[in-house]
VMD Tcl script that builds the backbone (N, CA, C; Angstrom):
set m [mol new atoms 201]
animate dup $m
set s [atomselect $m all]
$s set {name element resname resid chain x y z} {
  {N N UNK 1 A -20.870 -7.483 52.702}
  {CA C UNK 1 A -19.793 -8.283 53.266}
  {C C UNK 1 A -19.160 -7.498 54.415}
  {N N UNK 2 A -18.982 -8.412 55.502}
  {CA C UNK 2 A -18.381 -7.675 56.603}
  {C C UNK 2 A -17.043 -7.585 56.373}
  {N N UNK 3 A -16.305 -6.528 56.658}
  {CA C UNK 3 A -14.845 -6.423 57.117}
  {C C UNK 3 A -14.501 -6.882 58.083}
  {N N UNK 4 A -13.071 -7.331 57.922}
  {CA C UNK 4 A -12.308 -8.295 59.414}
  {C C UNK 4 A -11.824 -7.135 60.195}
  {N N UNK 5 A -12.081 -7.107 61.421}
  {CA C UNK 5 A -10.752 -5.841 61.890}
  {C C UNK 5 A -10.037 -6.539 62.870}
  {N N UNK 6 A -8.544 -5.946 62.267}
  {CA C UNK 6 A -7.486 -7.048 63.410}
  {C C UNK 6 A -7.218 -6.780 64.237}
  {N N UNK 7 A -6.468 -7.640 65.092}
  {CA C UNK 7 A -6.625 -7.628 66.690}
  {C C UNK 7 A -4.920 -7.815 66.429}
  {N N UNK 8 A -4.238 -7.186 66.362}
  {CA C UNK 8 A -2.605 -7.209 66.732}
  {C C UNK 8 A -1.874 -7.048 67.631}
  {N N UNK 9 A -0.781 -7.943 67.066}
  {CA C UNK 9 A -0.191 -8.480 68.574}
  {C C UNK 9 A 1.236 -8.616 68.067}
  {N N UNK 10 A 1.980 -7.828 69.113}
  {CA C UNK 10 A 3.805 -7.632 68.396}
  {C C UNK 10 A 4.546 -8.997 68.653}
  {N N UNK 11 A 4.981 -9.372 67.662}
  {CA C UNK 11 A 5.884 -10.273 67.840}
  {C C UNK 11 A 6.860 -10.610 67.312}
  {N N UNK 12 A 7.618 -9.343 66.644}
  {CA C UNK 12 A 9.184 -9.274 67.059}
  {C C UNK 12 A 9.214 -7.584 66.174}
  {N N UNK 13 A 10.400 -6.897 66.807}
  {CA C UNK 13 A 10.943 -5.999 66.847}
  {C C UNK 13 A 12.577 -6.045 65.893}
  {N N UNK 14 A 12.087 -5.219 64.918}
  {CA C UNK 14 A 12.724 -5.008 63.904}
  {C C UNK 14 A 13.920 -3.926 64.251}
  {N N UNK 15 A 15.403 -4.351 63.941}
  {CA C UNK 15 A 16.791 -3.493 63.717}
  {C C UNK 15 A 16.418 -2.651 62.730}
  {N N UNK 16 A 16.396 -0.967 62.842}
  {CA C UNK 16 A 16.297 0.504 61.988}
  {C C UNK 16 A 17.388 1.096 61.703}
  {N N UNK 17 A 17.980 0.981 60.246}
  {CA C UNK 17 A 18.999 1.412 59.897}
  {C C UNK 17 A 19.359 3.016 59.754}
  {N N UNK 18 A 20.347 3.264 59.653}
  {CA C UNK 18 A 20.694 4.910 59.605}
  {C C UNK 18 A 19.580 5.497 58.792}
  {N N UNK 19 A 19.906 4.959 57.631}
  {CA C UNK 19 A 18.980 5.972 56.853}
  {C C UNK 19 A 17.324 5.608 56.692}
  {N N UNK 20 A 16.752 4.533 57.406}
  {CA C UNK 20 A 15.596 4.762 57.616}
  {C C UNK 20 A 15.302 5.759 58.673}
  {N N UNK 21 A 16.485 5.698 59.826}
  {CA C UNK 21 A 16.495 6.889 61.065}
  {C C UNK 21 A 16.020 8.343 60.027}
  {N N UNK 22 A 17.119 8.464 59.522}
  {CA C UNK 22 A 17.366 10.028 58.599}
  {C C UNK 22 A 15.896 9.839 57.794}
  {N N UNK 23 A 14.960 8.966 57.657}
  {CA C UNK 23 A 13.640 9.245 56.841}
  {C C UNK 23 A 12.598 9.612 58.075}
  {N N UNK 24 A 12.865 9.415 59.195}
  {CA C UNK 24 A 12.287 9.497 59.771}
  {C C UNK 24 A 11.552 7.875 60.822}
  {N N UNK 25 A 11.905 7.114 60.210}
  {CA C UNK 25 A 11.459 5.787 60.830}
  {C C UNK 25 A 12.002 5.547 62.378}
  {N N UNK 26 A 11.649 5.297 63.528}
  {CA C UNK 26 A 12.293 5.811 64.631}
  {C C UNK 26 A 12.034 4.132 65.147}
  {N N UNK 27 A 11.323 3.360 64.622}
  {CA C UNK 27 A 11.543 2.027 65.336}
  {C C UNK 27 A 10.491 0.932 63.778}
  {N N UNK 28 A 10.718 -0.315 63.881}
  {CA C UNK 28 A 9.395 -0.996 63.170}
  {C C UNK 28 A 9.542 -2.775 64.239}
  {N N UNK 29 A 8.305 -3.160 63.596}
  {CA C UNK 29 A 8.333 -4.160 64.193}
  {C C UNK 29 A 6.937 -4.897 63.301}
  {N N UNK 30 A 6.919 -6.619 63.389}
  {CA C UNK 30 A 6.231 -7.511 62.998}
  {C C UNK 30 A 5.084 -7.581 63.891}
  {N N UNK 31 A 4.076 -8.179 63.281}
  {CA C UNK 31 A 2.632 -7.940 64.132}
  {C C UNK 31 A 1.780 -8.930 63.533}
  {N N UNK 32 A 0.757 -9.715 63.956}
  {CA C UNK 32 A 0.288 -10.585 63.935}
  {C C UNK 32 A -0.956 -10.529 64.248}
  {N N UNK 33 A -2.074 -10.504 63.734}
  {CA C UNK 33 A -3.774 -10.521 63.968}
  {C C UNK 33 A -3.934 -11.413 64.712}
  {N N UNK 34 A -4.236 -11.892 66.162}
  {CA C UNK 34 A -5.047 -13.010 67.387}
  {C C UNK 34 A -5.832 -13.704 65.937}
  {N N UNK 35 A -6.697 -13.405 65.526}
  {CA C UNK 35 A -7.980 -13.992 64.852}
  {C C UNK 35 A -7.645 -14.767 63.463}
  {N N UNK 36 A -6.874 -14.079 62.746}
  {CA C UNK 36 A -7.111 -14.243 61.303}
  {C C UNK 36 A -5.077 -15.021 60.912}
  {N N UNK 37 A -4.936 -14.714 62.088}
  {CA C UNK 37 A -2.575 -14.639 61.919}
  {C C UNK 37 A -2.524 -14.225 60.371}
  {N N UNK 38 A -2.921 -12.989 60.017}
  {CA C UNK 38 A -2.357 -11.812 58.726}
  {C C UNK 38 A -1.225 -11.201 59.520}
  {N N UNK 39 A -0.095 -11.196 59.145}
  {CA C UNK 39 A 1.134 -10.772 59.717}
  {C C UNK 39 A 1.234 -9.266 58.957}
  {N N UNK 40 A 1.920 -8.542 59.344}
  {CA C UNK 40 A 2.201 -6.937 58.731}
  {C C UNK 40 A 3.456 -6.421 59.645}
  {N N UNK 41 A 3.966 -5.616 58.785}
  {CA C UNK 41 A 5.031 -4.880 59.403}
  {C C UNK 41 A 4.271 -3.366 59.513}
  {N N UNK 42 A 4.676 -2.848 60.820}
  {CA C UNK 42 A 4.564 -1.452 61.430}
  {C C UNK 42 A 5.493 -0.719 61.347}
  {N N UNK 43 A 5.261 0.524 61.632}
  {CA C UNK 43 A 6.736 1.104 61.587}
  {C C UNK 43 A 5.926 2.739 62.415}
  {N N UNK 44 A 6.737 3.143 63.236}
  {CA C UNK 44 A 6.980 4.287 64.231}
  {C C UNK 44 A 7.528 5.537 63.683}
  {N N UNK 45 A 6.991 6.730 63.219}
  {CA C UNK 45 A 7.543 7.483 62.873}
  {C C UNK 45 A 8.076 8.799 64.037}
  {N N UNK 46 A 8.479 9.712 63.600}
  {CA C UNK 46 A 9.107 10.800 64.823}
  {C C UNK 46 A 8.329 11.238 66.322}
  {N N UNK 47 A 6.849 11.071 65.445}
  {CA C UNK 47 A 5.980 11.308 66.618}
  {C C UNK 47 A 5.555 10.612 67.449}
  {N N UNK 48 A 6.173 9.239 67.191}
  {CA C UNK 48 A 5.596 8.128 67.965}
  {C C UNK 48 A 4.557 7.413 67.449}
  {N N UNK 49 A 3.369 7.601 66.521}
  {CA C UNK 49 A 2.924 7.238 65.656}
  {C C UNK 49 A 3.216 5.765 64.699}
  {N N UNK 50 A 2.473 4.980 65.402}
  {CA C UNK 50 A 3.007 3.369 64.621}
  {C C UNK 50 A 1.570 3.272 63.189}
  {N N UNK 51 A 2.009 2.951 62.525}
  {CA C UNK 51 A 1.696 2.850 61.255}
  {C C UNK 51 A 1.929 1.495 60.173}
  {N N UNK 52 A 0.831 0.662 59.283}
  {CA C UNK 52 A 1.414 -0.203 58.586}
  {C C UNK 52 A 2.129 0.001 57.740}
  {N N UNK 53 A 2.711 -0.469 57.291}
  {CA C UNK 53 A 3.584 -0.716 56.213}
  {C C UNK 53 A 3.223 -0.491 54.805}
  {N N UNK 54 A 2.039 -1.513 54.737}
  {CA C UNK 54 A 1.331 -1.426 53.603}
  {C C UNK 54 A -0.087 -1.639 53.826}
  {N N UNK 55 A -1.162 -0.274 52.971}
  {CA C UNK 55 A -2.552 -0.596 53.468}
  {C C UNK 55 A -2.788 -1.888 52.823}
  {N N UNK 56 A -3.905 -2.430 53.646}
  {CA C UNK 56 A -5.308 -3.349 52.996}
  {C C UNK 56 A -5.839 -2.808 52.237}
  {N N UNK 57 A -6.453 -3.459 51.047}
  {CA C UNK 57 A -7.360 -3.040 50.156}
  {C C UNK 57 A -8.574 -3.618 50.805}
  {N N UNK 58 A -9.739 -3.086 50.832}
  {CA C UNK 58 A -10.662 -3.781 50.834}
  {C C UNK 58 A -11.277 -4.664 49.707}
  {N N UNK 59 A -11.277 -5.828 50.107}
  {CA C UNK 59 A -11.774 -6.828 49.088}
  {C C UNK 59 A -13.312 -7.204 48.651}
  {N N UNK 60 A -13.849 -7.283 47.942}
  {CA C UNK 60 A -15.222 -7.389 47.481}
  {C C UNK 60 A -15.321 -8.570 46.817}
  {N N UNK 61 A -17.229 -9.166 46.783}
  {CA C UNK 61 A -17.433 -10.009 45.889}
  {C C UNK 61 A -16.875 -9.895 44.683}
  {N N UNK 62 A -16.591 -8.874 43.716}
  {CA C UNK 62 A -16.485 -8.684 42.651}
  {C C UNK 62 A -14.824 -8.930 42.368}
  {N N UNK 63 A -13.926 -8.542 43.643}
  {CA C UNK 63 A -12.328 -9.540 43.380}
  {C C UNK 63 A -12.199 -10.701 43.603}
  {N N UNK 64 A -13.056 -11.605 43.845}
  {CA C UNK 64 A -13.107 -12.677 44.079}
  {C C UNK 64 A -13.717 -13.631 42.575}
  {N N UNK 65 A -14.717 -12.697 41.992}
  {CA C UNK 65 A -14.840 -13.166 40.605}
  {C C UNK 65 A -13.891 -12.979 39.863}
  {N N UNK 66 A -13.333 -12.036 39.754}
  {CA C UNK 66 A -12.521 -11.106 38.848}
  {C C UNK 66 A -10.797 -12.134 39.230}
  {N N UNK 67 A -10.624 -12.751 40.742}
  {CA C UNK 67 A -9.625 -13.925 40.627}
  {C C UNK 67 A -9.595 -15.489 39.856}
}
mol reanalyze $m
mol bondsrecalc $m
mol representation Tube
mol addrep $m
C-alpha cells in the first residue's frame, strides 16, 4: 500500500500564549493537505523549526480489518 504524502498549505495562524512561549512554542498555525484536505496543526519551536502537532500513524490493511 502506498503512503499519501501531503502537500500543505497554511491557512490560518494561531494566537501563542505565555506559557506555550515559556515551553518554547514561538508561533503555531492550521494547515491543510491541496490533495487529501487532512487538516493538522503545526507549531514552530525556538529554532524556527515547524513541526506537527500530532504524528500520523501509518495505516495498514490489517487496521482496516481490525476496524
Amino acid at each position: 500500500m502506498r503512503r499519501h504524502i501531503h502537500n500543505f498549505e497554511t491557512l490560518t495562524h494561531k494566537g501563542v500564549t505565555d506559557e506555550a512561549i515559556d515551553n518554547g512554542i514561538q508561533a503555531a498555525e492550521v494547515r491543510r493537505c491541496k490533495k487529501c484536505k487532512h487538516e493538522a496543526l503545526f507549531l514552530m519551536n525556538k529554532k524556527g523549526d515547524w513541526f506537527p502537532l500530532f504524528e500520523e500513524e501509518e495505516s495498514n490493511e490489517r487496521d482496516i480489518l481490525l476496524a
